[in-house]
DRENFI-598126 format. One record per residue (C-alpha): x, y, z; residue in one letter. Coordinates in Angstrom, 2 decimals. Layout:
N
PT         X         Y         Z   code
PT         X         Y         Z      a
...
***
This chain:
86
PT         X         Y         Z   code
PT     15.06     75.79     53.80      x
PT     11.30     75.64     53.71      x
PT     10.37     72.09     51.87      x
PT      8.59     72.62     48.67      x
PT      6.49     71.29     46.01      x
PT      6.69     69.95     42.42      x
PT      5.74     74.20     41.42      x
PT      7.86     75.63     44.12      x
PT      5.23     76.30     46.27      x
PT      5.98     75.52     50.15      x
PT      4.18     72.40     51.11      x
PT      2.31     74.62     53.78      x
PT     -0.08     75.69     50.49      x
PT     -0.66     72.11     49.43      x
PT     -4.24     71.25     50.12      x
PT     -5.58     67.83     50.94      x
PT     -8.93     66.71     50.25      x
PT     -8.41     63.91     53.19      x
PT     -6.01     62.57     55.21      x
PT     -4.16     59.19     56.81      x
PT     -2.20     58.76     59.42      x
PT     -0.24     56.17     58.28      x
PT      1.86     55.77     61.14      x
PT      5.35     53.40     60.79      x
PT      3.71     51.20     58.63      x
PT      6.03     49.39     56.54      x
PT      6.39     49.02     53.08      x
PT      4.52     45.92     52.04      x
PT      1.30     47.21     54.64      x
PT      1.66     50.82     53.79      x
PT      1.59     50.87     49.58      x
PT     -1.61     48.09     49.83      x
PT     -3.11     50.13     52.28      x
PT     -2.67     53.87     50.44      x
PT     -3.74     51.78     47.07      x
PT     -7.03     51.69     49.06      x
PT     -7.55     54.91     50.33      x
PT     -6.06     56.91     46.65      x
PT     -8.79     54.67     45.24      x
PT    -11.50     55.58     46.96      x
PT    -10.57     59.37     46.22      x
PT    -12.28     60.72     43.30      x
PT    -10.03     61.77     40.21      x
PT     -7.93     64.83     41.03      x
PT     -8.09     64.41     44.51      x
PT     -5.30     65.40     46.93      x
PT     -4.33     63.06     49.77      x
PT     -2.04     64.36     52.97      x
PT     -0.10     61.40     53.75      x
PT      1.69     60.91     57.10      x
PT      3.98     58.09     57.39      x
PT      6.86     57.55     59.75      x
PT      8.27     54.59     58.68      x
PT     11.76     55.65     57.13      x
PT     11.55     53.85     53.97      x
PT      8.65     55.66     53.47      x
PT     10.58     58.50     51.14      x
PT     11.61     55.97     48.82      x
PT      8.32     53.62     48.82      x
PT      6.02     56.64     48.11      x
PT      7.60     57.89     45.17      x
PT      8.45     53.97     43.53      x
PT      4.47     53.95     43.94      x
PT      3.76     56.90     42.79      x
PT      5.85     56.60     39.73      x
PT      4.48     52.82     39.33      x
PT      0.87     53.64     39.57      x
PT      0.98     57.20     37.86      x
PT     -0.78     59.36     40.90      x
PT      1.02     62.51     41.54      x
PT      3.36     62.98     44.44      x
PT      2.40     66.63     44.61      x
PT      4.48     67.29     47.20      x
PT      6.75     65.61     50.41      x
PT      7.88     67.10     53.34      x
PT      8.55     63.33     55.11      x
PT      6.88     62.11     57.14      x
PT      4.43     64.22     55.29      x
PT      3.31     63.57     51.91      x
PT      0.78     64.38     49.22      x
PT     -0.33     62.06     46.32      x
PT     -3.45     63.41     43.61      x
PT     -5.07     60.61     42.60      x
PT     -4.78     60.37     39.00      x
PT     -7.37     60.94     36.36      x
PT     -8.45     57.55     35.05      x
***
């Protein structure tokens, strides 16, 4: 089954304005650190996230649904977030 995206699009088509390597990071580390780099992404912005850590599923999307940027798509360890509008 190839992994797909919130429009049923593989996650092969995502595109990703930057990218982090966030390695096996853990929770508390990882969501302060990708609060940095979404904000320093202008509005609308894709970012490819990589991290191994395998809480990492569940983390993302809690942040994603707590600060309202999109989690576009997740293939894990893979992930993409669009930074929100405003």
């Amino acid at each position: 089954m190839t992994p797909t995206n919130a429009n049923n699009l593989p996650t092969g088509t995502v595109s990703a304005d930057t990218e982090w390597d966030a390695g096996d990071l853990a929770c508390g580390d990882l969501v302060l650190e990708l609060l940095k780099k979404v904000k320093a992404l202008p509005p609308g912005a894709v970012l490819k996230l990589i991290a191994t850590d395998p809480a990492a599923r569940i983390d993302i999307g809690a942040w994603c649904r707590v600060t309202k940027n999109r989690l576009v798509a997740m293939s894990p360890p893979v992930f993409f977030i669009q930074r929100k509008e405003n």
